[in-house]
VEXGULUM-779628 format. One record per residue: x, y, z of N, C-alpha, C in turn. Coordinates in steps of 0.2 Angstrom, whole numbers, plus 2048, in hexadecimal, padded with zeros to 3 digits. Last residue first. Layout:
! residues N
XYZXYZXYZ ...
! end
This chain:
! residues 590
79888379879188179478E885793 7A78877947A288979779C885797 7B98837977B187F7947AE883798 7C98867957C58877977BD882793 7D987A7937D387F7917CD87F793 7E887B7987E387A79E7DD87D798 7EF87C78D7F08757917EA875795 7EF88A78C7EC8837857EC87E789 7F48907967EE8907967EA88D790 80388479D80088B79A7F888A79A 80387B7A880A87C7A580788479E 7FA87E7B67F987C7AF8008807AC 7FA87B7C67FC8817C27FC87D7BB 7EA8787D07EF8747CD7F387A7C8 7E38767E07E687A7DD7EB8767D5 7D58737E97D98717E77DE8737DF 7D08777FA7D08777F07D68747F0 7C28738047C78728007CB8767FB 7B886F8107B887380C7BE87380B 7AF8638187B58648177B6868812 7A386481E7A28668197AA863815 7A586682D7A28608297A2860823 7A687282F7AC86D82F7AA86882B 79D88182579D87882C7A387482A 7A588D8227A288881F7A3884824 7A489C8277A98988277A4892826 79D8A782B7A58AA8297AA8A2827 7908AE81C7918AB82479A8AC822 78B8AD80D78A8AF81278D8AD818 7958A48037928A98027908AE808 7A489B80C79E89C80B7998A2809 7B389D8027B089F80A7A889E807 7C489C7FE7BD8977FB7B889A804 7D08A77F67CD8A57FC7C68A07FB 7E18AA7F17DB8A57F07D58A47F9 7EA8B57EB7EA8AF7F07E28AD7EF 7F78BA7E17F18B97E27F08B47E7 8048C97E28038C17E17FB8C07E3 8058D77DB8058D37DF8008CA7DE 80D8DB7C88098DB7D08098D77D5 8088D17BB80D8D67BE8098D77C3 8018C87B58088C97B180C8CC7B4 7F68C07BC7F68C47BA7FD8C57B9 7EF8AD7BB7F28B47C07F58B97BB 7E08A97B57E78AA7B47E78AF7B8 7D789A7BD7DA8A17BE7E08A37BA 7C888F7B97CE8907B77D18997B8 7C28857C47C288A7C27C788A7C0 7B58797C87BA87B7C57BA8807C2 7AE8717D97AC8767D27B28757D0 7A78617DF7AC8657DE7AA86A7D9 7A08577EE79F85A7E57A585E7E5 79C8567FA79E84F7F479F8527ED 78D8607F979385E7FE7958567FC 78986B7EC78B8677F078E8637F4 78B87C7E878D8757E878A8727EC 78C88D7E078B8887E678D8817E3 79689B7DF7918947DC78D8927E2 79C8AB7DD7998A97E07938A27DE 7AE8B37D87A88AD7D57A38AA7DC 7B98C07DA7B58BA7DA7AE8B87D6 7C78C77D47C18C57D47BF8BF7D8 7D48C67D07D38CE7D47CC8CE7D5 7D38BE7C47D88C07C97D68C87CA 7C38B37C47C78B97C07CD8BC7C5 7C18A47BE7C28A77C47C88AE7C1 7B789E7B17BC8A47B47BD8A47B9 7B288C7AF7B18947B17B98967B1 7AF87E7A87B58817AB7B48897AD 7A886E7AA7A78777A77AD8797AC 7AD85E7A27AB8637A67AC86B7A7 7AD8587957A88597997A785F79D 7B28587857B585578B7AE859790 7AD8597787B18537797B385477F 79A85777C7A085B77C7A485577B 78E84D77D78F85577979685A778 78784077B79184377E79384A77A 77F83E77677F83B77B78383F77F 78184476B77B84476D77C843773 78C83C76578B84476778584676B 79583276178D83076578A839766 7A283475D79E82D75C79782E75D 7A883E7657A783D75F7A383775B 7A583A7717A384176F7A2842766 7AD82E7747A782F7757A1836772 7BB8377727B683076B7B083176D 7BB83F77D7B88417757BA83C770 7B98357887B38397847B583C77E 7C58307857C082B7847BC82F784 7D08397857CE83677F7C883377F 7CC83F7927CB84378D7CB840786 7D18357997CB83679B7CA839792 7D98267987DA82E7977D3830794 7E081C7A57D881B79F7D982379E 7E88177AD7E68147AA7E18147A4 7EB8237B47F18207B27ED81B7AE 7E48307B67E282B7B47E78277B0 7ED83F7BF7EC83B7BA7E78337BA 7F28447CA7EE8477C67EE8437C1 7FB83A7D07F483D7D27F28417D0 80483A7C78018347C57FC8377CA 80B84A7BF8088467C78058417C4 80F84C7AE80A84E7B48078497BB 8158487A581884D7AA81284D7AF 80E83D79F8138397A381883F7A9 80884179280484079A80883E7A1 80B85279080E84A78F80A847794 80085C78780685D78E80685578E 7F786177D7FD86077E80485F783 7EA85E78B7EB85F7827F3862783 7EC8527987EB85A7977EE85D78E 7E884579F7E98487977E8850796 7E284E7AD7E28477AA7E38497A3 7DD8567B37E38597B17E68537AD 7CE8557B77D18597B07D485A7B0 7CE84A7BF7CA8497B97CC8507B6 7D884E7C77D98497C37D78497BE 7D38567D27D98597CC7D98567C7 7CC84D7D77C98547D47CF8567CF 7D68467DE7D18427D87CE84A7D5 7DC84F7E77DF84C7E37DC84A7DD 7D484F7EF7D38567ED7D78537E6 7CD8427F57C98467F07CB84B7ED 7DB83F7F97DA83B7F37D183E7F0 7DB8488047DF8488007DD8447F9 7D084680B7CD84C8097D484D804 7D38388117CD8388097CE83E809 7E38338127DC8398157D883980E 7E982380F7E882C80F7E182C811 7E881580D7ED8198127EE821811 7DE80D8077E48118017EB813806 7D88088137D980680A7DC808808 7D38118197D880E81A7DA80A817 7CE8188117D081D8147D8817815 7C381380C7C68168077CD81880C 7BB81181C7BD80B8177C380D810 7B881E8217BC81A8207BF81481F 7AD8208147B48238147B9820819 7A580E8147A88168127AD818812 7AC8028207AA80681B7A780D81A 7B57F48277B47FA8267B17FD820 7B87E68277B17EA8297B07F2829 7BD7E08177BD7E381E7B87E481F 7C07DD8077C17D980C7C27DE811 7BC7EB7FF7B67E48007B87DF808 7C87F37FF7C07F68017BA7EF803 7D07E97FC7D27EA8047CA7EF804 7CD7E77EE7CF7E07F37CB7E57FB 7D17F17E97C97F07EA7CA7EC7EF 7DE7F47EA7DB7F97F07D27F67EF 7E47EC7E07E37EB7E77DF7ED7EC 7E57F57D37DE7F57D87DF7EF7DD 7EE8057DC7EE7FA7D57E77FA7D8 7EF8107DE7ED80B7E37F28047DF 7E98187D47EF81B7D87F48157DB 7DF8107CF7E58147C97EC8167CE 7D680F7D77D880A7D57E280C7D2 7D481D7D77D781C7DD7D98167DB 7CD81D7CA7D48247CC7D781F7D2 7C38187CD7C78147C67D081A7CA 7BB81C7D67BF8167D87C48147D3 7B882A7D17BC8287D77BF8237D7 7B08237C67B78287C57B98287C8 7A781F7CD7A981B7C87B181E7C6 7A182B7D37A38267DB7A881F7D5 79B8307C979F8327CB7A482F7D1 7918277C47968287BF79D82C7C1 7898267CF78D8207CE7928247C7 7858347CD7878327D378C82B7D1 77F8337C17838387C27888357C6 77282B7C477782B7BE77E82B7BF 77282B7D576F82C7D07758287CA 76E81F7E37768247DF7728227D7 76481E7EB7698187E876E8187E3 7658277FA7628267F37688207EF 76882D806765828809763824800 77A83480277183580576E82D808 7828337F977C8317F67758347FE 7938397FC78B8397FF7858387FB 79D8377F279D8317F87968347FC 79A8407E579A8377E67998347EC 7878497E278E8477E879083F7E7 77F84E7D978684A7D778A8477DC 7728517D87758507DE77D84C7DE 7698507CF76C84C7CC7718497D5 75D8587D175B8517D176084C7D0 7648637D37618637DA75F85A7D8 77386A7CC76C8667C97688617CF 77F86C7CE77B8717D177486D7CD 78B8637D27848627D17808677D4 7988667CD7978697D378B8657D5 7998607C279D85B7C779B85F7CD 79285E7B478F8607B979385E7C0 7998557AB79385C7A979385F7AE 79B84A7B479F8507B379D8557AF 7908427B37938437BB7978497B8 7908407A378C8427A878D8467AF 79C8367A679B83D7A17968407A4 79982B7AE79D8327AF79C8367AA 78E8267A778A8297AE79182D7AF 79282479B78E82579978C82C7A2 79D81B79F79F81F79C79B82479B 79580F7A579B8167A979C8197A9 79080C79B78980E7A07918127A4 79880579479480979179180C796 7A17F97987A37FF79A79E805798 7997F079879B7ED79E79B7F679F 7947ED7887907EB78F7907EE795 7A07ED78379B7F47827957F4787 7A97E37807AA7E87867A47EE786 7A57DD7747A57DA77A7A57DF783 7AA7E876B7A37E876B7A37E0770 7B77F17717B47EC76F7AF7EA771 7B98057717B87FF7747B67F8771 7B980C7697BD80F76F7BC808771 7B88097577B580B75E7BA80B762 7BD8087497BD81074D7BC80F754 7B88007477BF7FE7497C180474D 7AA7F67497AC7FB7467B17FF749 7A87EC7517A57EB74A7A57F0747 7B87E47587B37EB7587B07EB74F 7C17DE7597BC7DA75E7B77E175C 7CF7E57577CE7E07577C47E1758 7D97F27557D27F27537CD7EB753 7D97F17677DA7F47617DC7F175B 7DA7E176F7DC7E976C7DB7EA768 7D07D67757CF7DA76F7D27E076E 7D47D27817D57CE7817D47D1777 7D67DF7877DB7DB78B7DB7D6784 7C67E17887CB7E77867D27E4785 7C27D778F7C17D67897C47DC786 7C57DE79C7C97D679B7C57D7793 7C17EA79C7C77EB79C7CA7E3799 7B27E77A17B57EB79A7BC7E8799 7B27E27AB7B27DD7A87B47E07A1 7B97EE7B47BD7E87B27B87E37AC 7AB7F47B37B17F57AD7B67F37AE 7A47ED7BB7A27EE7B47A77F07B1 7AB7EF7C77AC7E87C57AA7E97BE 7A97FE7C87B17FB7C87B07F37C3 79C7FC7CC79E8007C77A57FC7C2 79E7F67D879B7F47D379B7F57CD 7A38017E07A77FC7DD7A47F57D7 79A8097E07A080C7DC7A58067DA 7918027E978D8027E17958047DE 7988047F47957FD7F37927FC7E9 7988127F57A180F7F379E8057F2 78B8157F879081A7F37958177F0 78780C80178580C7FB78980F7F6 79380580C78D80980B78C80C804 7907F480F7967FA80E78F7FE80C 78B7EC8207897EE81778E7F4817 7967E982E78F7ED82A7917EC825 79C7D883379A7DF8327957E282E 7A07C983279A7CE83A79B7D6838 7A87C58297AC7C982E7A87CC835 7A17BC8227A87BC8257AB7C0829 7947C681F7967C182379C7BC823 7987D281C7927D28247947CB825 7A27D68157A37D981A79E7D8820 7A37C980C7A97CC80F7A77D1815 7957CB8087987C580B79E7C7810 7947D880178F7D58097927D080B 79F7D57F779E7DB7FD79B7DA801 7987CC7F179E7CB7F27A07CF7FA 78E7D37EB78C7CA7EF7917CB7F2 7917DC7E478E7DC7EB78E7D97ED 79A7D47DC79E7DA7DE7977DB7E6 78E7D17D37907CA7D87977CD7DC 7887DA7CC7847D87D37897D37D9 7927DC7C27917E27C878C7E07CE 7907D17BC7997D37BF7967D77C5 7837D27B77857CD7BC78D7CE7C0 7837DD7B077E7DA7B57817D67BB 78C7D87A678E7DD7A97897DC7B0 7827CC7A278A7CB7A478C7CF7A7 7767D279E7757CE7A277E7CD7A6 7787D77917777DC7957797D979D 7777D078577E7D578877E7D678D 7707C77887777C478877A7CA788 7657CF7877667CC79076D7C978E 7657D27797647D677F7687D5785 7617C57727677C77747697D077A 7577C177875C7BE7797627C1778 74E7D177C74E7CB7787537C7779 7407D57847457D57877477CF781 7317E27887357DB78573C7DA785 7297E079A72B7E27937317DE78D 7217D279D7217D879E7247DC796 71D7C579971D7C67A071F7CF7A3 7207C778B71A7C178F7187C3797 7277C97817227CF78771D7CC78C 7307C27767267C67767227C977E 73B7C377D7397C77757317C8775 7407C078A73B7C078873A7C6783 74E7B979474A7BA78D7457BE78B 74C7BF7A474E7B77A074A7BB799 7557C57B174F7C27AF7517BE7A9 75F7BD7C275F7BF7B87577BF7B6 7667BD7CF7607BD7CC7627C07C6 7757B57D87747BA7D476F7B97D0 7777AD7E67747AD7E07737B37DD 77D7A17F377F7A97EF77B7A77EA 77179C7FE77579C7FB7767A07F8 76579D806768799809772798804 7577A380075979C7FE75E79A803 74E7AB80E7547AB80D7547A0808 7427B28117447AE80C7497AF809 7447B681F7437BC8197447B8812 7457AE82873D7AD82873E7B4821 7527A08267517A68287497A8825 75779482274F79582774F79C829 75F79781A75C79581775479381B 76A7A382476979C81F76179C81D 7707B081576F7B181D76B7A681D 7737B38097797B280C7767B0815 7677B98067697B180476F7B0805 7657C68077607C180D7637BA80A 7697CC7FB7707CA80376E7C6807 7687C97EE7667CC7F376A7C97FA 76C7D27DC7707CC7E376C7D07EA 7667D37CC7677D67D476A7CF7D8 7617DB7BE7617D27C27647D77CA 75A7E27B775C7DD7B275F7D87B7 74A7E97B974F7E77BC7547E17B8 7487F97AD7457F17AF74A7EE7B3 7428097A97468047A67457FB7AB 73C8137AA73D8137AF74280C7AE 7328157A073581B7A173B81B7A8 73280779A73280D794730814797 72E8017A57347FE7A173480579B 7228047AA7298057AB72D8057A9 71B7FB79E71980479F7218077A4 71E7ED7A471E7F279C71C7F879D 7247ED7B371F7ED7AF7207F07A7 7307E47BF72C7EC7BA7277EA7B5 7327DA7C37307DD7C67307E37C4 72E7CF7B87287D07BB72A7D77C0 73D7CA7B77397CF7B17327D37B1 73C7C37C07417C97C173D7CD7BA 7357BA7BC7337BC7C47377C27C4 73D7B37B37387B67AE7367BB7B7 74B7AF7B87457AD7B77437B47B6 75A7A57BA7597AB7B57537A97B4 7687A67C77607A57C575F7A97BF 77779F7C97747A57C576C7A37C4 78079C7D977979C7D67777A27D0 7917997DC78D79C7DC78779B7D8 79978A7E779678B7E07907947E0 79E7837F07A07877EB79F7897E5 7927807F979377A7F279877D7EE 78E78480379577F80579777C7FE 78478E807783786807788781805 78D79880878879680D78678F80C 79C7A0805798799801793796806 79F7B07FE79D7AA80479A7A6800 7AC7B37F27A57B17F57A57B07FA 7BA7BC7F67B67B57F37AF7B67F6 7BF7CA7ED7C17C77F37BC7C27F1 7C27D37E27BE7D67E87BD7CF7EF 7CB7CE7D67C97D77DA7C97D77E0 7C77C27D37CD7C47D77D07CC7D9 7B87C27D57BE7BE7DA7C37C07DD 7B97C87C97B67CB7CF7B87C77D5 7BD7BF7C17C07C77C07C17CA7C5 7B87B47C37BE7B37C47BE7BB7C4 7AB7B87BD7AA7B57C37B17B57C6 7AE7B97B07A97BF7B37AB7BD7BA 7B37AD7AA7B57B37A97B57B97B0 7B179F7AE7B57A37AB7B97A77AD 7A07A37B07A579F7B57AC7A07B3 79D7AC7A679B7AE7AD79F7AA7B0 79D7A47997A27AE79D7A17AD7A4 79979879C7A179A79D7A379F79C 78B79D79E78F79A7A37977977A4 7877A17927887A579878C7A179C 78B79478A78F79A78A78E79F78E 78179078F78678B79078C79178F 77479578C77779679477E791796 77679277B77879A780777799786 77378477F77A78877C77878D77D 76678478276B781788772782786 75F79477E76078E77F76678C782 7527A278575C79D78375A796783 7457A577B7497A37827507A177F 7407A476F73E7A97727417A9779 74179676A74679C7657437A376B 74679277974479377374279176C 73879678673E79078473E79377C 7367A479473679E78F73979A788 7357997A573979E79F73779C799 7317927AD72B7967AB73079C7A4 73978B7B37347887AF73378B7AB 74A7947B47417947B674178F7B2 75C78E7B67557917B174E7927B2 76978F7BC76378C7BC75F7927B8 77878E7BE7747917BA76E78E7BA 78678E7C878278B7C477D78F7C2 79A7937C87907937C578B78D7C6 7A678B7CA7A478F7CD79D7927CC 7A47817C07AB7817C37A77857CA 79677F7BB79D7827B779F7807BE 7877797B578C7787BA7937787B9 77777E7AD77E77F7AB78177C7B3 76C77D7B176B77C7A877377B7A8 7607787BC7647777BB7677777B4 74F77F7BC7517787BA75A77C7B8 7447867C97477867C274D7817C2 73678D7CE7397857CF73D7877C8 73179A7DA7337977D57387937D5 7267A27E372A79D7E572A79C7DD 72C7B37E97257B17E67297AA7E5 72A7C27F472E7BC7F37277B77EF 72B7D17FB7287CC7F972B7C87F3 7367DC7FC7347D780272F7D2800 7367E67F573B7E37F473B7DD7F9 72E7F17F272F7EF7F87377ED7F9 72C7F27E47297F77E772D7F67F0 72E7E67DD7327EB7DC7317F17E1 72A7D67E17297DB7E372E7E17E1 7327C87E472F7CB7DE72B7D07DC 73F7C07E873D7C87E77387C77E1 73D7AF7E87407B57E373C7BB7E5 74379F7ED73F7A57EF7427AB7EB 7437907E47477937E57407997E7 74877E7DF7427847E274478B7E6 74E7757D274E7787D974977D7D9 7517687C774E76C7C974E76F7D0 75C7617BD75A7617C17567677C5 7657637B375F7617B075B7627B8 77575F7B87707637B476B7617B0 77475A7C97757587C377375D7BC 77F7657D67787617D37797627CC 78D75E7E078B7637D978575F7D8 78E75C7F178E75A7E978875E7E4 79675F7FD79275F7FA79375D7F4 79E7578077997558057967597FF 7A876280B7AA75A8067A3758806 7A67708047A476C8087A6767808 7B477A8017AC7787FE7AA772802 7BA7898037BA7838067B2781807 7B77977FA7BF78F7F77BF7877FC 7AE79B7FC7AD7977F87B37937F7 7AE79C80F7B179D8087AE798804 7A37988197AA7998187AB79A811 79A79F82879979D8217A179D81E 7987A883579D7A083479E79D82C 7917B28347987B282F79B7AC831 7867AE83A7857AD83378B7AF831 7817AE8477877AC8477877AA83F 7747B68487747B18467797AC845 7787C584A7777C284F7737B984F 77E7C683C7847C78437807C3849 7727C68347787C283477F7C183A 76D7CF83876A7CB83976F7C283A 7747DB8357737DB83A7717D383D 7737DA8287797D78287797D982F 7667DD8247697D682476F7D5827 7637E78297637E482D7647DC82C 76D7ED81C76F7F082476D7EA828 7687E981376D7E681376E7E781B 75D7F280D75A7EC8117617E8814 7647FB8047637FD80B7617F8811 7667F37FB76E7F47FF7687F5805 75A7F17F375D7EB7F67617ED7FB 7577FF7F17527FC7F67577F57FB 7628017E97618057EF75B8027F5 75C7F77E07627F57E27627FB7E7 74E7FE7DB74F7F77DD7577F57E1 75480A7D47508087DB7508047DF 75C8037CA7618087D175B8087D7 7537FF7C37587FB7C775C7FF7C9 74E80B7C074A8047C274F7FF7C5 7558127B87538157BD74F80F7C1 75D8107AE75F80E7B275C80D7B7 7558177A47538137A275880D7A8 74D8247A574F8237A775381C7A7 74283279B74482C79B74B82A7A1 74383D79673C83C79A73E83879E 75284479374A842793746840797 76084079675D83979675483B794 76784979376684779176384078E 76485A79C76385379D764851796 76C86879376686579776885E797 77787479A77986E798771869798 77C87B7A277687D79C77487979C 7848847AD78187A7AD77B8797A9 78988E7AE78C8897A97888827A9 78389F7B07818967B17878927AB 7908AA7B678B8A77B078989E7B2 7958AD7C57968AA7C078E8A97BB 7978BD7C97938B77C87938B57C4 7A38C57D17A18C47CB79C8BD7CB 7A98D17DA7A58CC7DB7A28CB7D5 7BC8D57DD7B38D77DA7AF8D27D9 7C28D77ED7C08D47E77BA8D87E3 7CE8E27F47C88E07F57C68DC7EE 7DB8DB7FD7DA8DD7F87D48DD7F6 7E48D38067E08D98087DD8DE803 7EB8C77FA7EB8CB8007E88D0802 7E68CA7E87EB8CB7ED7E88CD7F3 7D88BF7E67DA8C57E47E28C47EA 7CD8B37E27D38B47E07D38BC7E1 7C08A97E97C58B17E97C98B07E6 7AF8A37EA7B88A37E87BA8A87E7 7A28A17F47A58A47F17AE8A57F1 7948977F479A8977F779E89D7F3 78588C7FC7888917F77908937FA 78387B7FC7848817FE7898857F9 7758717FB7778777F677B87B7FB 77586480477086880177786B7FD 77585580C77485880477085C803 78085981C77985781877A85880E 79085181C78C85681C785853818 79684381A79184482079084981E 7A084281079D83E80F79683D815 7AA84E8077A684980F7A284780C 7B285A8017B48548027B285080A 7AD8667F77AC8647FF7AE85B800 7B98717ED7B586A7EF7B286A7F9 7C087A7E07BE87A7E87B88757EA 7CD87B7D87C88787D77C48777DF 7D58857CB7D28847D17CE87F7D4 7E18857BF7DE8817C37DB8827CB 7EC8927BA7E988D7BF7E488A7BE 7F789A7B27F28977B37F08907B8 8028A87B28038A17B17FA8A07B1 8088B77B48038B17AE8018AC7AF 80D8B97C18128B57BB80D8B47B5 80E8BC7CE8098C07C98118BD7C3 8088AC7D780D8B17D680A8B47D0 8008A67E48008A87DF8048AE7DB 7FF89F7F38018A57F18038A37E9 7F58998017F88997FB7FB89F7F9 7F289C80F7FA89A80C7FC89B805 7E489D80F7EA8A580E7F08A280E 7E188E8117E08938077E489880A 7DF88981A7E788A8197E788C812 7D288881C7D588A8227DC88E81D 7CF87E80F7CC8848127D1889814 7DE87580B7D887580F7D687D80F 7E38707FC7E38748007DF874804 7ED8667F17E88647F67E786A7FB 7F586A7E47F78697EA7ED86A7ED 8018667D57FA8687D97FB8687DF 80D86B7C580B8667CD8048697CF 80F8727BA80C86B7BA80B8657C1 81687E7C481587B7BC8148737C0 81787E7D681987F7D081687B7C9 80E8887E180D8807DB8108837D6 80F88C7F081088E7EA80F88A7E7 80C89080280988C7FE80A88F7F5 81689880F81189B808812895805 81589482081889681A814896812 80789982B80D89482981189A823 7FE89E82E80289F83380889C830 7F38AC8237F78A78247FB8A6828 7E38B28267E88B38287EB8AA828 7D38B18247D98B081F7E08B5820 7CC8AB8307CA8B382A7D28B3827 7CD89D8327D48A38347D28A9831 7C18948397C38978347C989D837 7C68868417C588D8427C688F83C 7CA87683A7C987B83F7C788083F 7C68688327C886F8327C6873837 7D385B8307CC85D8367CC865836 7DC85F82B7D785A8247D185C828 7E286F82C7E486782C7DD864827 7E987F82D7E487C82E7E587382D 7F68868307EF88B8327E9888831 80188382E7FE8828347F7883836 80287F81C8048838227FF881829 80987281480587381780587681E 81587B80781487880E80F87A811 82187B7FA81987B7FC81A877803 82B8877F582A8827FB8248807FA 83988F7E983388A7EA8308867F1 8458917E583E8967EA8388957EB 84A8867E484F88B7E684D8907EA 8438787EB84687C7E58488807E7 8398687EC83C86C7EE8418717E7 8278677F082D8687EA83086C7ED 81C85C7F582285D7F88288617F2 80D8517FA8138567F381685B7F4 80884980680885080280B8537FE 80A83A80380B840807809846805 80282B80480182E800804835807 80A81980280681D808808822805 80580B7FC8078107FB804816800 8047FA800800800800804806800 
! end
């Protein structure tokens, strides 16, 4: 584990140093007197500032150009709106007050239409039920259960063809009624079994027993190992080493055709009551199982759904559900702990989606595996990575979330099941932290009891207010237009995936979708001015300052519009970065 310091340059008249006059726990507002020594960035470095210790900085009258970027980094302030005002002017020098122009024009472009928005429900319903299972589980000695690696001597794999009865959520509204379905063993891989309903229908309108034979070598192979070797082992409650894939039309039944065409459909889920045993009174099966719905081109049961649909869709489905399985296992029943919390439990589900990208990226370079050679990605990999790329671009139209429905905050969702935006931005964080880290760092998020912010915390070995002020710099100094990628801090960078190219091909490819080649608005902060926004708590703004060519140096202040000092809980921040010129850093308004 890489233990992360504060960035340190030394030089002839260079010092950066975190002055005394404030820390990660903020204290007293100082009405902006400095105690320590003067805080400088040279060319192409950043630096992490607190509130309290903004009158350190000190910007020289050189031209140069900055990077502003003022953030709340928490995860406990309430979600609201607070307003806030940035300074750039010289020490004791009064400002002029500039409002900024709306840059968040930008309309929705989802429409009426949400097409996630049914299975995020349904999955915010399932995590939040999690708490008392995994209460239920502690006082039921339910983490004795042992790893999938040690299988039972007794038990024995069932025959294929053979039939079982199974309890299935059937209820969208609650998530507590339970309907009983019998389905026939179709596949027995290494590590899967795959059972089919009765009631599925057979083909040419259903899978046949070669397409569940090919699902069941991505998924036991592939999909199942990926996540394994990321995020730690199943539990194996009924000892057979084997995870459950049910795929029943019961899952198709829990939206309706009329939902489905504004609210879109549940395409599978993992509930955690089956990790608890098998006489548990919440219809617990007593085993791991990942639920699928199943086929259906003619609409028999709801909306329509045609084979090849559920082959694309169903695999990504499953990497990102069996990443929960994995996580409730690890943290309520091997270890007696609480459910992760939603923000960094869904962020990593995210992560498991684009490792699956990343193994068919691995396995099709360029221009291999794509039915059209231009694409960014292979038409295998389009399932896994399309919805990331979709929900971060989004997440950064808007990274301060002044949009009151979208609420961007990553690590505070609130009590809600993280919108679009939300999961696209908690998907950046983890891909950046992965990128700092190796992704070891999933391993050690999944296996513990700890969670949320301090779970990231002890995970990595820094202050989340460093590795959020760091990540903000990230997503824009990441491929900076003519500057080598290789000058610039590996924390301010995406060492594995370069932001700017993947949206403008997406920009270029799909425009509609991806109106810009790169996302996020960038305003003036004017030298000898201020700017009055707002934001949310978990959000960041961006600003771009030229200091002026002659005269006194400029200093930076971030202070709440009204009042003398932002709630501690807020963690008020900026985060400073000096741009090698002003082509390298360019401006975006919406």
């Amino acid at each position: 584990m890489r233990t992360r310091l504060p960035t340190l340059v030394l030089g002839s008249s260079i010092v950066i140093y975190l002055a005394a006059c404030g820390s990660d726990s903020a204290g007293p507002h100082n009405d902006g007197v400095c105690t320590g020594a003067a805080i400088t960035i040279p060319t192409l470095q950043g630096q992490v500032i607190s509130e309290s210790d903004l009158p350190c900085l000190s910007i020289p009258a050189d031209g140069g150009t900055y990077l502003i970027v003022p953030q709340f980094a928490t995860a406990t302030a309430s979600l609201n709106l607070v307003n806030f005002t940035l300074t750039a002017a010289p020490p004791s020098t009064p400002a002029t007050r500039v409002v900024a122009s709306s840059r968040r024009a930008m309309p929705s472009l989802m429409g009426a239409t949400d097409p996630g928005q049914a299975q995020r429900i349904f999955e915010g319903i399932l995590r939040q039920r999690e708490h008392s299972i995994a209460a239920a589980a502690r006082s039921r000695g339910a983490g004795a259960g042992p790893l999938a690696s040690r299988v039972r001597e007794d038990a024995v794999t069932p025959t294929v063809g053979s039939s079982t009865t199974f309890h299935v959520l059937s209820d969208f509204s609650n998530g507590n009624t339970y309907a009983t379905d019998t389905a026939i063993l179709k596949y027995a891989g290494s590590h899967l079994l795959i059972y089919q309903s009765k009631n599925a229908p057979p083909p040419p309108n259903g899978f046949s027993d070669a397409d569940i034979a090919a699902f069941g070598n991505t998924f036991d192979l592939d999909l199942y190992t990926i996540d394994v070797a990321t995020f730690g082992s199943p539990t194996d409650i009924d000892g057979d080493g084997r995870v459950i894939v049910l795929l029943s039309p019961i899952i198709n039944k829990l939206t309706t055709a009329s939902t489905c065409s504004t609210a879109g459909y549940i395409a599978g889920f993992f509930n955690a009551v089956d990790l608890l045993p098998a006489s548990y009174p919440g219809k617990s099966n007593g085993a791991e199982i990942f639920y699928s719905l199943v086929p259906d081109p003619q609409g028999t049961f709801s909306c329509q759904h045609t084979i090849a649909a559920v082959g694309q869709l169903t695999p990504s489905t499953f990497i990102h559900e069996f990443q929960h399985m994995i996580s409730f296992g690890q943290h309520a029943i091997m270890r007696n702990g609480n459910e992760e919390d939603p923000w960094l439990n869904e962020g990593l589900s995210h992560i498991a989606e684009e490792l699956g990208s990343r193994y068919y990226e691995n396995r099709f370079p360029p221009p291999t595996g794509r039915t059209d050679p231009d694409q960014a990605f292979p038409d295998s990999a389009q399932g896994f990575i399309s919805g990331d790329l979709y929900n971060s671009y989004h997440y950064l139209l808007d990274p301060a979330s002044t949009d009151t429905a979208d609420k961007a905050s990553v690590s505070n969702w609130g009590s809600g099941d993280g919108t679009l935006v939300q999961r696209g931005g908690v998907w950046l964080f983890l891909r950046w932290l992965g990128d700092q880290q190796d992704s070891l760092v999933y391993g050690r998020l999944d296996q513990t009891t700890n969670t949320g912010i301090p779970n990231v915390v002890a995970a990595s070995g820094a202050s989340f207010s460093t590795l959020f002020g760091e990540f903000a710099l990230a997503l824009y100094t990441d491929s900076l237009p003519g500057v080598a990628r290789s000058s610039i801090p590996s924390a301010f960078r995406f060492t594995s995936r370069n932001l700017r190219a993947l949206y403008a091909k997406q920009n270029q490819r799909n425009p509609s979708n991806f109106p810009l080649a790169f996302p996020i608005p960038v305003e003036t902060l004017p030298a000898g001015g201020s700017v009055s926004e707002a934001m949310y708590p978990g959000t960041m703004d961006f600003f771009l300052l030229t200091a002026p060519s002659s005269g006194a140096a400029i200093g930076v202040s971030f202070e709440p519009t009204s009042g003398t000092s932002f709630s501690n809980s807020l963690g008020a921040q900026v985060s400073v970065f000096h741009c090698p010129s002003a082509a390298a850093c360019p401006q975006s308004v919406h």
